[in-house]
DSSP file (Angstrom, degrees, kcal/mol; ACC not computed):
  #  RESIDUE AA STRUCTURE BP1 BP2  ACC     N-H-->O    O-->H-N    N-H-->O    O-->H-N    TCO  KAPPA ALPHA  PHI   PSI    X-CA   Y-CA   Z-CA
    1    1 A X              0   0    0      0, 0.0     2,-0.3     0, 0.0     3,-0.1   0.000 360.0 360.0 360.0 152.3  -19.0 -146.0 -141.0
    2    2 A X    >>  -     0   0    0      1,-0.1     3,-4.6     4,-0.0     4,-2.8  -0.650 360.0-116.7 -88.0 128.8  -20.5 -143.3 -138.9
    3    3 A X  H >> S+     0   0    0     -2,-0.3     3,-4.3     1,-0.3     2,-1.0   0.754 122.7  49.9 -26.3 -95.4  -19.8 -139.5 -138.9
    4    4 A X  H 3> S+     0   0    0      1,-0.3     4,-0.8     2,-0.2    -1,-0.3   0.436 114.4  49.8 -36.6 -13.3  -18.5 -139.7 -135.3
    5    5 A X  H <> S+     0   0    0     -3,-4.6     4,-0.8    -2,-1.0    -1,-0.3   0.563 114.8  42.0-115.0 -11.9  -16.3 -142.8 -136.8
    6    6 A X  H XX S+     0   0    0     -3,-4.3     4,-3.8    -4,-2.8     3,-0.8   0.949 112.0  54.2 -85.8 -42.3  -14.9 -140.8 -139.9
    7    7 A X  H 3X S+     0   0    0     -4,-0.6     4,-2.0     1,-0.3     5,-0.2   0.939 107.8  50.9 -42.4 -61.7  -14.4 -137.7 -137.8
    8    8 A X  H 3X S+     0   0    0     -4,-0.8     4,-1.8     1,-0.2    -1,-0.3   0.886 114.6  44.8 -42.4 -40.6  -12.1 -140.0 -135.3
    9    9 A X  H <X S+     0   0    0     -4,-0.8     4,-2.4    -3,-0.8    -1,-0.2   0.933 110.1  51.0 -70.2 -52.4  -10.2 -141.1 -138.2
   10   10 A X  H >X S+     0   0    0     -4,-3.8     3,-1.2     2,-0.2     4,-0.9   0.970 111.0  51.6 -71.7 -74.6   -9.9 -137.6 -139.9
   11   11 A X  H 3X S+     0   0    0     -4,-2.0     4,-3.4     1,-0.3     3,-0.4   0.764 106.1  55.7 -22.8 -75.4   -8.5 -136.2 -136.4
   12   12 A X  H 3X S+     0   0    0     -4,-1.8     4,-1.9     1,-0.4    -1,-0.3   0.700 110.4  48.3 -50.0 -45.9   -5.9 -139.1 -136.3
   13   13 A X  H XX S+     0   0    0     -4,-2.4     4,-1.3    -3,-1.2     3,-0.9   0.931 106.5  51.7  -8.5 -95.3   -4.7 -138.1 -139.4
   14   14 A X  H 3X S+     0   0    0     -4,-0.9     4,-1.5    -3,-0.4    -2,-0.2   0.725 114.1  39.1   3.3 -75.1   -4.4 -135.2 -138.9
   15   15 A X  H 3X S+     0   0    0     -4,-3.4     4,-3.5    -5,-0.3    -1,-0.2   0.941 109.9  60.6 -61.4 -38.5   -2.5 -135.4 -136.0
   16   16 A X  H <X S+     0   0    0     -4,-1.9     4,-3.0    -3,-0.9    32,-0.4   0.822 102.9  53.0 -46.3 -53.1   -0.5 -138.3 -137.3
   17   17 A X  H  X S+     0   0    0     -4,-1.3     4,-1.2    30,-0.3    -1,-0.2   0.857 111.5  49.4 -70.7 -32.7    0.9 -136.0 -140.5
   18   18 A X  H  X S+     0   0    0     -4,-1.5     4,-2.3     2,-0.2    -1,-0.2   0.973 111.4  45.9 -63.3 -56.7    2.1 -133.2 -137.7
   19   19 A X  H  X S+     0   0    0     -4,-3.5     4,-4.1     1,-0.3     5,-0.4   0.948 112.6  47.6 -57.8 -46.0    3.9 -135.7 -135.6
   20   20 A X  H  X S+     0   0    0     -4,-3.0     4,-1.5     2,-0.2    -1,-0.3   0.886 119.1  49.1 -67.1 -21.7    5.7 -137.4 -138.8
   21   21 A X  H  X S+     0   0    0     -4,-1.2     4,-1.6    -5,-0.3     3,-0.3   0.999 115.8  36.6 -62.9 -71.3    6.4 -133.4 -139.6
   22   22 A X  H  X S+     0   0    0     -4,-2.3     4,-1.6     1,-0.2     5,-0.3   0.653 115.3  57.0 -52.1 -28.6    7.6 -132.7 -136.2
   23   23 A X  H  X>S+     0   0    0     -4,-4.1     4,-2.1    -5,-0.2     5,-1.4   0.910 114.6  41.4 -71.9 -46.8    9.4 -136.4 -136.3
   24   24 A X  H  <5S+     0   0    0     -4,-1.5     4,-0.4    -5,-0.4     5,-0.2   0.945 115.8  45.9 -60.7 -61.6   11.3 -135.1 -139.7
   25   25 A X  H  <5S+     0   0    0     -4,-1.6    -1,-0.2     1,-0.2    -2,-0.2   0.916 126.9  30.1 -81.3 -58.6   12.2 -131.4 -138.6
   26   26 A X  H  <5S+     0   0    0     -4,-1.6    -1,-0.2    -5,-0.1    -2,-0.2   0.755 139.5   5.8-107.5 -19.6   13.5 -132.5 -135.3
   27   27 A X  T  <5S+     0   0    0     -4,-2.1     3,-0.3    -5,-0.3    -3,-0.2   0.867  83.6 130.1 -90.8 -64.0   14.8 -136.1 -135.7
   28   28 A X      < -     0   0    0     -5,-1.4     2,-0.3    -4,-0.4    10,-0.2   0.375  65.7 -52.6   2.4-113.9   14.7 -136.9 -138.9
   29   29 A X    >   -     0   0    0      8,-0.3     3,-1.1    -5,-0.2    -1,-0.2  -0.687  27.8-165.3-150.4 102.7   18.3 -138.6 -141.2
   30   30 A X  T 3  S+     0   0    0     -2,-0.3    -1,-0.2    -3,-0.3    -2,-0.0   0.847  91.5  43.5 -14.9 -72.0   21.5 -137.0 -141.2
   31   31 A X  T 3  S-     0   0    0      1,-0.1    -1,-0.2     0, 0.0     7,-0.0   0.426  98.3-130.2 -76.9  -9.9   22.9 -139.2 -144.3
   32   32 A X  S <  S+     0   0    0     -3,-1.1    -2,-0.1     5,-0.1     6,-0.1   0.779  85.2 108.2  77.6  32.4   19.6 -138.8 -146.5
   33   33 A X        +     0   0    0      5,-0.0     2,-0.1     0, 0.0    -3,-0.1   0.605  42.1  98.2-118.7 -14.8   19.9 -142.5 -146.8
   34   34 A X  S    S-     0   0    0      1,-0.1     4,-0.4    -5,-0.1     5,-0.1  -0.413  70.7-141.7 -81.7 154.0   16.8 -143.5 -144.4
   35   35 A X  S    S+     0   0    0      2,-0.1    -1,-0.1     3,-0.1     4,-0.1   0.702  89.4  31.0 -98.9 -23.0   13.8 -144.2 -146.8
   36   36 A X  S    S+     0   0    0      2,-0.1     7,-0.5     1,-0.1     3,-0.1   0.678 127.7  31.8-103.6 -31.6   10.9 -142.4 -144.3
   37   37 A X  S    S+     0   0    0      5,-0.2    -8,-0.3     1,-0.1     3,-0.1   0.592 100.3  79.0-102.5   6.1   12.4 -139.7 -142.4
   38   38 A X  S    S+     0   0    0     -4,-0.4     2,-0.4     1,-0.2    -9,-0.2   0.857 105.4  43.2 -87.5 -28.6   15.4 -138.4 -145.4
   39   39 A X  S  > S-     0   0    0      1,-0.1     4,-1.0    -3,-0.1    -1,-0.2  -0.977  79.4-142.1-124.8 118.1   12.3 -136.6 -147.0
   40   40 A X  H  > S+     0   0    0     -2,-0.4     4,-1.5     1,-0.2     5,-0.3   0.789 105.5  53.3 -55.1 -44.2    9.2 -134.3 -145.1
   41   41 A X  H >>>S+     0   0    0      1,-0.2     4,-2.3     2,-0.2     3,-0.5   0.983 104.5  52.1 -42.6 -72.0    6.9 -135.9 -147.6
   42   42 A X  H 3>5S+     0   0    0      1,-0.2     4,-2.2     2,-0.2    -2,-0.2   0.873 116.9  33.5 -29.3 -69.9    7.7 -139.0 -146.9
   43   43 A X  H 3X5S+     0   0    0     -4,-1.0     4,-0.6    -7,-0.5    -1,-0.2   0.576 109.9  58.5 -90.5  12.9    7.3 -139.0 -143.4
   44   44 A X  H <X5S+     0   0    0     -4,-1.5     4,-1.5    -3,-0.5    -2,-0.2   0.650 110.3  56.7 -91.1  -9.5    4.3 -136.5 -142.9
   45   45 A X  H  X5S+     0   0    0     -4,-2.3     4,-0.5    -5,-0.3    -2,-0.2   0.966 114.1  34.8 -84.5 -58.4    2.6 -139.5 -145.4
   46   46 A X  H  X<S+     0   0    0     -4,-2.2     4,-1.7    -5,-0.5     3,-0.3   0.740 114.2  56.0 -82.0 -10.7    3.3 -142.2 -143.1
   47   47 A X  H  X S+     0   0    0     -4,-0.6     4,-2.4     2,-0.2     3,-0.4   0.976 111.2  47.8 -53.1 -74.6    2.8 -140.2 -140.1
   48   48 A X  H  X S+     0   0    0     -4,-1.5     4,-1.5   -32,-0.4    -2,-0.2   0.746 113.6  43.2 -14.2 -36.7   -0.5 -139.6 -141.4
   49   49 A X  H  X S+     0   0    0     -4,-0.5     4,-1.6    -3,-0.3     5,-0.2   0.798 115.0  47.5 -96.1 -26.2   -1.2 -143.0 -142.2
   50   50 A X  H  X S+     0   0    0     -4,-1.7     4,-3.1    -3,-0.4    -2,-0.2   0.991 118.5  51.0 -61.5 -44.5    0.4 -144.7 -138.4
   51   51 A X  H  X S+     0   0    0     -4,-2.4     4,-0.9     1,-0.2     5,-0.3   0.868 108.7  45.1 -65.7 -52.3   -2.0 -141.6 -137.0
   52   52 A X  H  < S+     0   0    0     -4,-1.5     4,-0.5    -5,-0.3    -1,-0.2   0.776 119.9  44.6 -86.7 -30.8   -5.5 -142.5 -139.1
   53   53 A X  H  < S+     0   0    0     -4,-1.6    -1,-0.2    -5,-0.2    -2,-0.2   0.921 108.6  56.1 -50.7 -58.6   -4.9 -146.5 -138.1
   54   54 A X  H  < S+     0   0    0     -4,-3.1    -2,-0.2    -5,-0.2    -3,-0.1   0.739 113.7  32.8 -80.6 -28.7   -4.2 -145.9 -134.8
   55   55 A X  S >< S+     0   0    0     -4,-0.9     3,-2.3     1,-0.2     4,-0.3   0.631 104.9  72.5 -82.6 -15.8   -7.6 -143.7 -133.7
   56   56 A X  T 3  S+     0   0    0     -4,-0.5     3,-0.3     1,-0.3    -2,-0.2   0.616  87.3  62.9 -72.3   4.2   -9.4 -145.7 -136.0
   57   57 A X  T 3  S+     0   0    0      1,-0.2    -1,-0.3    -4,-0.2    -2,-0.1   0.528 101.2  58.0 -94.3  -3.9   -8.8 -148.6 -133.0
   58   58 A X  S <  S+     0   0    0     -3,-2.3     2,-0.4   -53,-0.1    -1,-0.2   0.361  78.4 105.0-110.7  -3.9  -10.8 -146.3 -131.0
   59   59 A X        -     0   0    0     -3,-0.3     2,-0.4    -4,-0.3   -54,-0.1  -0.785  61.5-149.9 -80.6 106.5  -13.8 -146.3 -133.2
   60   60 A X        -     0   0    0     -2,-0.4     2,-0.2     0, 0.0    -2,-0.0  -0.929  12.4-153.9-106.5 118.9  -16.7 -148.4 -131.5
   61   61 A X        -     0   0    0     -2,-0.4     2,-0.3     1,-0.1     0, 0.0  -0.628  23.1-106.1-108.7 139.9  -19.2 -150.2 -134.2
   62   62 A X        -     0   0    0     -2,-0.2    -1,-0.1     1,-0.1     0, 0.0  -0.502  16.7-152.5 -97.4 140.8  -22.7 -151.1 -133.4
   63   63 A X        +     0   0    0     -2,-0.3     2,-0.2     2,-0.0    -1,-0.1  -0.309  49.1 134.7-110.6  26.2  -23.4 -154.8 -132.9
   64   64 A X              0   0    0      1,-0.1    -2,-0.0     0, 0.0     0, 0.0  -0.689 360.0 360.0-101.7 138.0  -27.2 -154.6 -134.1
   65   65 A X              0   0    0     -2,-0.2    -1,-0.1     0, 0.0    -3,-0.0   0.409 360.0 360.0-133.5 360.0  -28.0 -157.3 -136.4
């Protein structure tokens, strides 16, 4: 992988962990019963993980053989 392709990745993170933060605090599970959003770990760790997948689809790899 390329700087410019880890960088993309580390943003998306990044971003990812905020949203599943912001998803928790402002959505998040009444009854504590939901298994990602009943705990802020829980869903800034898959937020994190949807977030670092999802720019990594944006990541363009060099075809040189």
């Amino acid at each position: 992988m390329s700087k410019k392709a880890i960088i993309i990745t580390v943003i998306g993170v990044i971003v990812g962990a905020i949203a599943g933060y912001v998803y928790y605090h402002y959505v998040g599970c009444a009854s504590g019963t939901c298994a990602i959003t009943s705990k802020p770990l829980n869903s800034t760790l898959y937020g994190a993980l949807i977030g670092g997948l999802l720019f990594n689809l944006f990541v363009k790899e060099n075809k040189n053989k």
